[in-house]
N, CA, C and O of each residue as an XYZ file, in Angstrom:
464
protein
N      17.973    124.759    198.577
C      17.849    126.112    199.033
C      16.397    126.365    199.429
O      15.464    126.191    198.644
N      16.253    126.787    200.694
C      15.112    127.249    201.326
C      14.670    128.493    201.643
O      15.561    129.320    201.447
N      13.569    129.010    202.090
C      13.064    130.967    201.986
C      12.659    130.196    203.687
O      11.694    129.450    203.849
N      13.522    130.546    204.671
C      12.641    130.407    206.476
C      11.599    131.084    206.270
O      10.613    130.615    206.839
N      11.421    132.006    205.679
C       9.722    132.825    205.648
C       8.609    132.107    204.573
O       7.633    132.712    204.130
N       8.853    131.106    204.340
C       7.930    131.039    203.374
C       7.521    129.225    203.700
O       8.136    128.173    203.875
N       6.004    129.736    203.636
C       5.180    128.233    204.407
C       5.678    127.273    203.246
O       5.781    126.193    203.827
N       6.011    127.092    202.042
C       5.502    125.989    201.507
C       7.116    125.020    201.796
O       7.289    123.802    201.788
N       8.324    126.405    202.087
C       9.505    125.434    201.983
C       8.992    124.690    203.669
O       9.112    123.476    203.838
N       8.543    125.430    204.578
C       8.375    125.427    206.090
C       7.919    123.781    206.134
O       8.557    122.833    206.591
N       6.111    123.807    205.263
C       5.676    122.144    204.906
C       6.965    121.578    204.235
O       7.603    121.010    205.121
N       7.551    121.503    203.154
C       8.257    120.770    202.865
C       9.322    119.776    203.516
O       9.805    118.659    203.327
N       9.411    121.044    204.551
C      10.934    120.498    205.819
C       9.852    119.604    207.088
O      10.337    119.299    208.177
N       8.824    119.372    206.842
C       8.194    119.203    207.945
C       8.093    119.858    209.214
O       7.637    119.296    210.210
N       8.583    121.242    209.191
C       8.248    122.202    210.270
C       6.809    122.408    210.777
O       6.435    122.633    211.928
N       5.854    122.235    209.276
C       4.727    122.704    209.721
C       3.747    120.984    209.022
O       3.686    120.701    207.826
N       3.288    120.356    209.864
C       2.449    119.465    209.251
C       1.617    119.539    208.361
O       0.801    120.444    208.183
N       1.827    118.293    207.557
C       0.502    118.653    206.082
C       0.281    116.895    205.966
O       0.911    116.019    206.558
N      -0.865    116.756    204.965
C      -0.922    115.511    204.316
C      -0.403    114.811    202.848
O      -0.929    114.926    201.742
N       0.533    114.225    203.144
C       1.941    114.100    202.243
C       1.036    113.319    200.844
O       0.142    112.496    201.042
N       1.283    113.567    200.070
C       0.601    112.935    198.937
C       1.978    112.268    197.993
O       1.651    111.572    197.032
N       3.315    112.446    198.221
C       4.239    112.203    197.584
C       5.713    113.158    198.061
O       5.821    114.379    198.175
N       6.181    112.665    198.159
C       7.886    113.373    198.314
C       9.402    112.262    198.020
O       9.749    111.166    198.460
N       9.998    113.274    197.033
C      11.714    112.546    197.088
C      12.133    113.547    197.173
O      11.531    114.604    197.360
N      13.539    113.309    197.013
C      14.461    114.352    197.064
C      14.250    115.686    196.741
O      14.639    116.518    197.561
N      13.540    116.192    195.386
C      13.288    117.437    194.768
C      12.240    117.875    194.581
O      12.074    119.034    194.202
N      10.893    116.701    194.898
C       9.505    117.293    195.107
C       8.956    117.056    196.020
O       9.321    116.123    196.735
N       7.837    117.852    196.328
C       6.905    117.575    197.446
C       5.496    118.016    196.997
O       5.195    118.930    196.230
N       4.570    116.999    197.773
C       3.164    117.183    197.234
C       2.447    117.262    198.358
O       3.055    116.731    199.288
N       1.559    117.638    198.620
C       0.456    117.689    199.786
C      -1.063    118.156    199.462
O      -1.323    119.070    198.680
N      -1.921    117.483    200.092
C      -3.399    117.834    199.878
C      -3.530    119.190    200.550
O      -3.071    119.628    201.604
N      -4.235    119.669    199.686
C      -4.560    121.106    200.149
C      -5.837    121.583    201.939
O      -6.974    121.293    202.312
N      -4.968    122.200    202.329
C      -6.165    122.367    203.948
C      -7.922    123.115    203.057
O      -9.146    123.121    203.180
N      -6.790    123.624    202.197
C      -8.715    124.707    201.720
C      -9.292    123.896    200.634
O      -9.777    124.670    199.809
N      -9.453    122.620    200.268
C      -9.885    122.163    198.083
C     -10.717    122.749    198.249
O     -11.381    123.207    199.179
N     -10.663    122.726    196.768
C     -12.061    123.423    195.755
C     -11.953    122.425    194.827
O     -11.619    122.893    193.739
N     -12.140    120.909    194.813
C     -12.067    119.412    193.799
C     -12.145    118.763    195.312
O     -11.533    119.064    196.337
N     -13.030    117.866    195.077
C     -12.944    116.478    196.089
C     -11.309    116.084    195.980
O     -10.874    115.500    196.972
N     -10.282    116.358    194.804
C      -9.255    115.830    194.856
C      -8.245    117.776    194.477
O      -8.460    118.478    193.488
N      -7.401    118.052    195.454
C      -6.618    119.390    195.418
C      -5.258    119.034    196.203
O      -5.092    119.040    197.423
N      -4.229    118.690    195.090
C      -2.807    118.582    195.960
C      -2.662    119.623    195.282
O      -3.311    120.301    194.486
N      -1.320    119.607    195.934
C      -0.068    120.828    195.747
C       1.137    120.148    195.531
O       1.582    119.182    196.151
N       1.610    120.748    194.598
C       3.088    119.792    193.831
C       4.063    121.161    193.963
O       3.859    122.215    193.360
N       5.210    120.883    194.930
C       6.279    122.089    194.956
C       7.411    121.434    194.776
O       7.485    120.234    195.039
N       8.457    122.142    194.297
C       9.785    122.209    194.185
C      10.356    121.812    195.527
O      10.252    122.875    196.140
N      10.728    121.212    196.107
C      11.753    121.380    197.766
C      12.479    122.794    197.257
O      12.244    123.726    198.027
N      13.305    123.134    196.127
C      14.457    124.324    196.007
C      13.298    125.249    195.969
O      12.347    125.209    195.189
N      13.541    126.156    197.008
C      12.805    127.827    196.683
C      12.930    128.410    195.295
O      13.962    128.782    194.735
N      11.632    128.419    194.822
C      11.744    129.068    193.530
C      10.349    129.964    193.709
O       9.305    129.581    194.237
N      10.663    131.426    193.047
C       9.287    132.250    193.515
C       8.256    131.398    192.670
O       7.457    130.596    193.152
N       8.410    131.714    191.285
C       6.890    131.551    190.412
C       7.846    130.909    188.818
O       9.036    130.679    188.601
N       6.743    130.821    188.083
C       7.202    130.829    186.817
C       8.057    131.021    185.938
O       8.727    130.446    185.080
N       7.651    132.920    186.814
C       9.208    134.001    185.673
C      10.693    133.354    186.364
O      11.771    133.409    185.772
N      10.524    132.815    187.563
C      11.901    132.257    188.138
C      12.408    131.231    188.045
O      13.333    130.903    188.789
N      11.792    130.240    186.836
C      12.461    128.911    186.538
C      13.898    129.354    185.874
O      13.760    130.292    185.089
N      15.010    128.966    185.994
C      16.307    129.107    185.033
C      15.917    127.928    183.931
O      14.846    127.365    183.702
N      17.606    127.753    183.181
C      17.485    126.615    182.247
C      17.856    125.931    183.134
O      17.549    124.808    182.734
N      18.581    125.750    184.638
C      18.917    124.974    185.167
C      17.449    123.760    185.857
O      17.713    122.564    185.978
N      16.279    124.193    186.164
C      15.233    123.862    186.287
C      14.152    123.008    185.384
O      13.116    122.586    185.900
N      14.405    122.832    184.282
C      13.996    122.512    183.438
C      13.501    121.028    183.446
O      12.361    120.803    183.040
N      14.579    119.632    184.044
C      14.187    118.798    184.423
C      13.269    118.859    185.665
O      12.125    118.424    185.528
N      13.610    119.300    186.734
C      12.555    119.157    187.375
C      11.223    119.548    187.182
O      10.253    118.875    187.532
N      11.171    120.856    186.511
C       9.979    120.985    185.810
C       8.870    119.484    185.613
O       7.737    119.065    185.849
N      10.209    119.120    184.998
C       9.256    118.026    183.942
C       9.010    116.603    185.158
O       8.045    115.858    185.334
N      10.147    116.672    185.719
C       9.396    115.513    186.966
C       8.206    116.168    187.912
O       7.347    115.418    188.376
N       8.184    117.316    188.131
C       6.978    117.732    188.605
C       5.227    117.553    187.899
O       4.183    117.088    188.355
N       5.523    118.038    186.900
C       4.461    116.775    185.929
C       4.155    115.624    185.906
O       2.994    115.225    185.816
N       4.969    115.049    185.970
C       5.501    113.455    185.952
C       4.384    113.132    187.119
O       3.309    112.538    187.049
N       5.144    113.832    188.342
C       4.320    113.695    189.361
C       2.829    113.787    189.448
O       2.032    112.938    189.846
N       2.619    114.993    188.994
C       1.159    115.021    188.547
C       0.491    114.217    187.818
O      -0.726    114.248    188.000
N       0.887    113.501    187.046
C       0.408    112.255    186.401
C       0.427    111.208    187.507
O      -0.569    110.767    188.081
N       1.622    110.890    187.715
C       1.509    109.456    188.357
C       0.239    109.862    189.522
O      -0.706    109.074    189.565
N       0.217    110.878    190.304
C      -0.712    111.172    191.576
C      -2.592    111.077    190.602
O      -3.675    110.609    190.952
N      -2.224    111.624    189.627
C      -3.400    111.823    189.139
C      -4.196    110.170    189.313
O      -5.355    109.972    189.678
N      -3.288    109.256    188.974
C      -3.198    107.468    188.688
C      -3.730    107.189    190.170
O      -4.916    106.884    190.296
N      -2.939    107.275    191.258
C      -3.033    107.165    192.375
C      -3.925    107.353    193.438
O      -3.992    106.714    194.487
N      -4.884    108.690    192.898
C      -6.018    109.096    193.268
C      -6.975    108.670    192.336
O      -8.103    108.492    192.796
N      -6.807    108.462    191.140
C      -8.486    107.587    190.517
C      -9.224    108.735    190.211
O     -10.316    109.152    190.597
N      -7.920    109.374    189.005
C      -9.013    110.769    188.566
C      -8.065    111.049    187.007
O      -8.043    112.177    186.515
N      -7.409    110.010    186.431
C      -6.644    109.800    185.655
C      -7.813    109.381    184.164
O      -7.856    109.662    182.967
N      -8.304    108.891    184.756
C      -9.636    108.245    183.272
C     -11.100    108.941    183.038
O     -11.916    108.727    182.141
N     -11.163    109.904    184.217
C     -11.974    110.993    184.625
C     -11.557    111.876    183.561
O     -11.971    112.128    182.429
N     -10.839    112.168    184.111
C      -9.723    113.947    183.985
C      -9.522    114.722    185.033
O     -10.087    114.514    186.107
N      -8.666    115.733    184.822
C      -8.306    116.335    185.846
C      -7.795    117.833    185.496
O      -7.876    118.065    184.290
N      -7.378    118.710    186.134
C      -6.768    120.113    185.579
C      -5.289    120.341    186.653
O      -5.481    120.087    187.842
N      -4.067    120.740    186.302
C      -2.917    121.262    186.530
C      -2.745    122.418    186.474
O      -2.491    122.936    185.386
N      -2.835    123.174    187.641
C      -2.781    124.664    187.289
C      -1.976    125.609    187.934
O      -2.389    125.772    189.082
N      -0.903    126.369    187.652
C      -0.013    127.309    187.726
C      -0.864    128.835    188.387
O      -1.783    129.428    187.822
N      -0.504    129.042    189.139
C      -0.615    130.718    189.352
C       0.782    131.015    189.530
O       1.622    130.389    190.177
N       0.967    132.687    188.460
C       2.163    133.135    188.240
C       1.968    134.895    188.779
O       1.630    135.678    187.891
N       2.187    135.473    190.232
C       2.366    136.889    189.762
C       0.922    137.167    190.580
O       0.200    136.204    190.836
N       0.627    138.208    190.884
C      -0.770    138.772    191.604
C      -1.787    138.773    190.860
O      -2.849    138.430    191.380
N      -1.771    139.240    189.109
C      -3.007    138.898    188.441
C      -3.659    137.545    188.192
O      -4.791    137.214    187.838
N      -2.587    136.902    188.489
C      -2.538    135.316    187.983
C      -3.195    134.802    188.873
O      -3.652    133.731    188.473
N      -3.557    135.090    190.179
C      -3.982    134.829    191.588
C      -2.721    133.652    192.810
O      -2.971    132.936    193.780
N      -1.560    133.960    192.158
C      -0.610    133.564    192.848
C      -0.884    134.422    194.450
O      -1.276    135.589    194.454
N      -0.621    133.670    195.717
C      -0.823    133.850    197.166
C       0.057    133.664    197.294
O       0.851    134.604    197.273
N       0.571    132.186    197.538
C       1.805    131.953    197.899
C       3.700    132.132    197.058
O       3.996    131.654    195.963
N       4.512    132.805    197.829
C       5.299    133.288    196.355
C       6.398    131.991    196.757
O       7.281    132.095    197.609
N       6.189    131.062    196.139
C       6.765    129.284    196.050
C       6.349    128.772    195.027
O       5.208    128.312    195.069
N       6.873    128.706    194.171
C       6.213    127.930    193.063
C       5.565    127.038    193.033
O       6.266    126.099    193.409
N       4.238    126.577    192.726
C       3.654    125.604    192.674
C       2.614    125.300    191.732
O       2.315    126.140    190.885
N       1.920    123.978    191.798
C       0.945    123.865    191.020
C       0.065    122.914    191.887
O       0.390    122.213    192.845
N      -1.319    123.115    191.192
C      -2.796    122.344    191.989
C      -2.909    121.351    190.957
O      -3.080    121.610    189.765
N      -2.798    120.076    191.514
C      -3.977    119.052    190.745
C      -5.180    119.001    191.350
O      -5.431    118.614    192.491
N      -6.050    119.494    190.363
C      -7.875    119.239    190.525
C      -8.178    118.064    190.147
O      -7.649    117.630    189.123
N      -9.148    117.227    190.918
C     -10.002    116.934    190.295
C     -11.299    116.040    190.893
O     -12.061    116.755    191.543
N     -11.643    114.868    190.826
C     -12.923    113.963    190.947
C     -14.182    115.133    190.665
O     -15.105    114.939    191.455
N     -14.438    116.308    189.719
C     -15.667    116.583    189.353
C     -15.390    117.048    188.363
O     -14.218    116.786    188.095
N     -16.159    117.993    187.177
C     -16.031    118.222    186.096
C     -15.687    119.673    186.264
O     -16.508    120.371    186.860
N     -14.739    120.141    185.882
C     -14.107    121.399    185.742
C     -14.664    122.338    184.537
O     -14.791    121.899    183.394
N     -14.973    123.641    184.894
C     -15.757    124.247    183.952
C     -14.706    125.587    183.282
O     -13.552    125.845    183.626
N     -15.301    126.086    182.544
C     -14.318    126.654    181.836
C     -15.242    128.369    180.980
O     -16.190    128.363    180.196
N     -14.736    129.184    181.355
C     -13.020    129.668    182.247
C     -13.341    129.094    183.296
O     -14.366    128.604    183.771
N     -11.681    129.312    183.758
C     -11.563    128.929    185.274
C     -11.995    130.313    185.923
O     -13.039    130.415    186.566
N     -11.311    131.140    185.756
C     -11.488    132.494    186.607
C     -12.165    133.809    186.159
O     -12.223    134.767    186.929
């Protein structure tokens, strides 16, 4: 299930070009056009899901292969023995933009804390 208005299912379908960092059947990853990390993908769902509050119990595995993903990419890019940060925006305070669920892997520099 796809949102036609919404860029991230748009990249996913390859409507709109990006730089593929990983895709199967139920995820998709792409380097970000704007980073803020020498290393900034984007890990989405292919199924339209707004944010957070909209995971069901039906979601739950993919959840967890979406992680998965984030690990293995983390391996892949050479920021795994470094470190790195996984990060969720949920909702307008949260600084969610895009309403597609997703998450950022940061990393190749040292991440400071708070984030925001």
């Amino acid at each position: 299930m796809t949102d036609s208005n919404c860029i991230f299912c748009k990249i996913s379908s390859g409507q709109i070009p990006s730089k593929v960092a990983f895709e199967n059947d139920e995820i998709f990853a792409f380097h970000d056009i704007a980073p803020v990390a020498p290393v900034h993908v984007l890990i989405i769902p292919k199924k339209h899901i707004v944010g957070l509050n909209d995971l069901g119990a039906e979601d739950v595995t993919l959840l967890g292969n979406i992680m998965r993903v984030a690990q293995s990419l983390a391996k892949d890019l050479g920021i795994d023995k470094t470190g790195y940060r996984v990060v969720n925006n949920c909702g307008s305070d949260g600084g969610q933009t895009v309403h597609h669920l997703h998450f950022h892997l940061l990393g190749g520099r040292s991440m400071t804390w708070p984030p925001g």
